[in-house]
N, C-alpha and C positions, 0 to 999 in steps of 0.2 A: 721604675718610671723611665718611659723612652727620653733621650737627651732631645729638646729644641732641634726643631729641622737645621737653623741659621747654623746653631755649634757640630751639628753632624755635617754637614756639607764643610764647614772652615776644616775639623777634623779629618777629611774624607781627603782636601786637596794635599794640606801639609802627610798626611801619610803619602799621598803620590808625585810626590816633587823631594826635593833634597832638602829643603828649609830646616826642618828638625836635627840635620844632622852641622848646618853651619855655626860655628863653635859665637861666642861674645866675644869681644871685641878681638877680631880676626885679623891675623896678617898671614901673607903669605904662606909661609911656611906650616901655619896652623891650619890655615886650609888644605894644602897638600894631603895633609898626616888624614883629616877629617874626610875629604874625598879618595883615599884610598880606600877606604869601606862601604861608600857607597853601593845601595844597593837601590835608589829611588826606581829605576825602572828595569828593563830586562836585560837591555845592554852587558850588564855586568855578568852576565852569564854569556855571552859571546865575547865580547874582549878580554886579552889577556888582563887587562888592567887597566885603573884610571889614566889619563893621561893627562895629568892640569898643566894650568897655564906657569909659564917659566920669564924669568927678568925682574928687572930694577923693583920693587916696593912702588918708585915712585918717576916711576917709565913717564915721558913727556906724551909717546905714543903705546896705543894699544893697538896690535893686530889680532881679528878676531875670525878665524875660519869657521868652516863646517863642523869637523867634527876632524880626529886622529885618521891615520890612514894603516897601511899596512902596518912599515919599517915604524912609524911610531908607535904603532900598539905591541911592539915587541922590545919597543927600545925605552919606553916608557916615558919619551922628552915628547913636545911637539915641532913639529916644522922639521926635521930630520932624514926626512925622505926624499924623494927628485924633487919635488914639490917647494922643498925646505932649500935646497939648496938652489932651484931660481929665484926664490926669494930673497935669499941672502945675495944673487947678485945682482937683482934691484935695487935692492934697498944700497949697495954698495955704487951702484949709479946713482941713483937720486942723494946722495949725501948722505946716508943714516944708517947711524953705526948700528949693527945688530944686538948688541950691548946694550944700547939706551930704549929696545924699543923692548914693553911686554909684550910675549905672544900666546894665544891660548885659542880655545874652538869654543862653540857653543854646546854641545854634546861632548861628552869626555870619555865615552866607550865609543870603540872601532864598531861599527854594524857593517858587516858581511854575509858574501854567500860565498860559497865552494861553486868551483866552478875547476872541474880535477880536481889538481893538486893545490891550484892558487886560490887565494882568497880577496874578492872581490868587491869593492864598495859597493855599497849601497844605502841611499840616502834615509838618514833618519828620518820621523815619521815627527810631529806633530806633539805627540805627546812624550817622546824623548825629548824633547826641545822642551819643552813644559817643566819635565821631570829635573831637567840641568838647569834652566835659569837659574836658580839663586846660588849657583856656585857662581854664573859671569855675574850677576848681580853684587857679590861679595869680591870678585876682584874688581871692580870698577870704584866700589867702595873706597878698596886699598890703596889700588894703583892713584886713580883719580888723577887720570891721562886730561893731557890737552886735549887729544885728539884721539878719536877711537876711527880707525881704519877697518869697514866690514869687508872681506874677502867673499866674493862672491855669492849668490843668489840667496842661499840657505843663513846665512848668520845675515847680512842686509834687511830680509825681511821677519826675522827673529826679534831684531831691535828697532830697524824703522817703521814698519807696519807690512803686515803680510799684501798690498797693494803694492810696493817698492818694485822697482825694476830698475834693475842695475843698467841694460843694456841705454835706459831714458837718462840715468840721473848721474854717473858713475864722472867720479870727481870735484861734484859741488860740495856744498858742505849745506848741511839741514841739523834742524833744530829737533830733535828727540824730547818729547816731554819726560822726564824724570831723570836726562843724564845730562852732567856739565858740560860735559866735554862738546867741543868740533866734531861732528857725525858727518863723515863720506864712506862711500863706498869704491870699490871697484873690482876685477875680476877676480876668481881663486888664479894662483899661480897655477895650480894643476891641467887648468884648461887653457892654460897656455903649451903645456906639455902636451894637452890632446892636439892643438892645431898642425894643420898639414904642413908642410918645409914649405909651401910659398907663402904663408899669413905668419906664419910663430915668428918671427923676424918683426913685424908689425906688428906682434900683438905683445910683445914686450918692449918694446918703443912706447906703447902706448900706457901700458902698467907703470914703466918707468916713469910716466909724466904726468903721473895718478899720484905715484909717491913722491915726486919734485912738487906737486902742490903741495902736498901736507907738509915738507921739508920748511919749504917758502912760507908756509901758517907758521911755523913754529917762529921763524926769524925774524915774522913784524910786517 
């Protein structure tokens, strides 16, 4: 006898997302172990390896990027790379110890292309973002941040609605149906890296004072 449409379709999605493979009652570390096997979508056959999210259980902030880059798909940490380390001296201007904040991406494999010898971003599609949710779902679970901080365009409209535009909204704080937390956004540190020597001066003045809100949320 064929299965119910309704149970074949719920069946069809949990095989194409990672849901099946998030452990009961989940911390950190169990998820790690549990996303290194990931196999929800194809990612996992171009990245060296997962790269989850890293910090406190009970981080007051979440930072939440695109997706791993190069140096971290071979390093296996997030935030690790040029990328990682403007952000860490944001965050070291705005007041906020790198320590206290978790940080993780929305997609947990590298997507690349060859271009020579380098290997080149390239932005995940829709249904990698699909496939990853319930791994950020499950650290938002854990962490259960004051404040989740989206990095740029792709993780923004992953959690606030694919209509979001960071360039309109970046810095307020908005109301996310189904997460506690304070939701702002503002830009990936990366594209601060892309901008030309007369803006990147400006355009981390301004990231800075993205992260001095949320600093100033935390304090009252």
């Amino acid at each position: 006898m064929a299965e119910p449409a309704s149970r074949s379709i719920r069946a069809k999605a949990a095989r194409e997302t990672a849901a099946p493979l998030v452990p009961e009652n989940p911390t950190i570390p169990k998820l790690q172990q549990a996303a290194a096997r990931c196999t929800a979508c194809e990612l996992h056959l171009l990245g060296s390896q997962t790269v989850f999210g890293e910090g406190p259980e009970k981080a007051r902030v979440m930072l939440v990027g695109e997706q791993p880059g190069d140096r971290e798909d071979v390093e296996g940490h997030p935030f690790v790379g040029p990328a990682g380390k403007l952000l860490d001296r944001a965050l070291e201007d705005a007041e906020i110890e790198r320590e206290d904040v978790y940080v993780t991406n929305v997609v947990k494999h590298f997507r690349w292309e060859a271009r020579g010898k380098r290997r080149l971003h390239r932005k995940p599609a829709m249904a990698h973002i699909t496939a990853c949710r319930p791994w950020l779902d499950a650290e938002l679970a854990v962490v259960n941040p004051e404040v989740l901080v989206c990095l740029g365009a792709t993780a923004a409209q992953a959690i606030a609605g694919r209509s979001f535009k960071v360039t309109e909204r970046r810095g307020e704080f908005v109301d996310v149906e189904g997460i506690d937390a304070l939701v702002t956004a503002t830009v990936h540190p990366s594209s601060i890296l892309r901008a030309d020597d007369v803006n990147r001066d400006a355009e981390m003045a301004a990231f800075v004072r993205d992260l001095t809100t949320v600093r100033r949320s935390l304090d009252g």
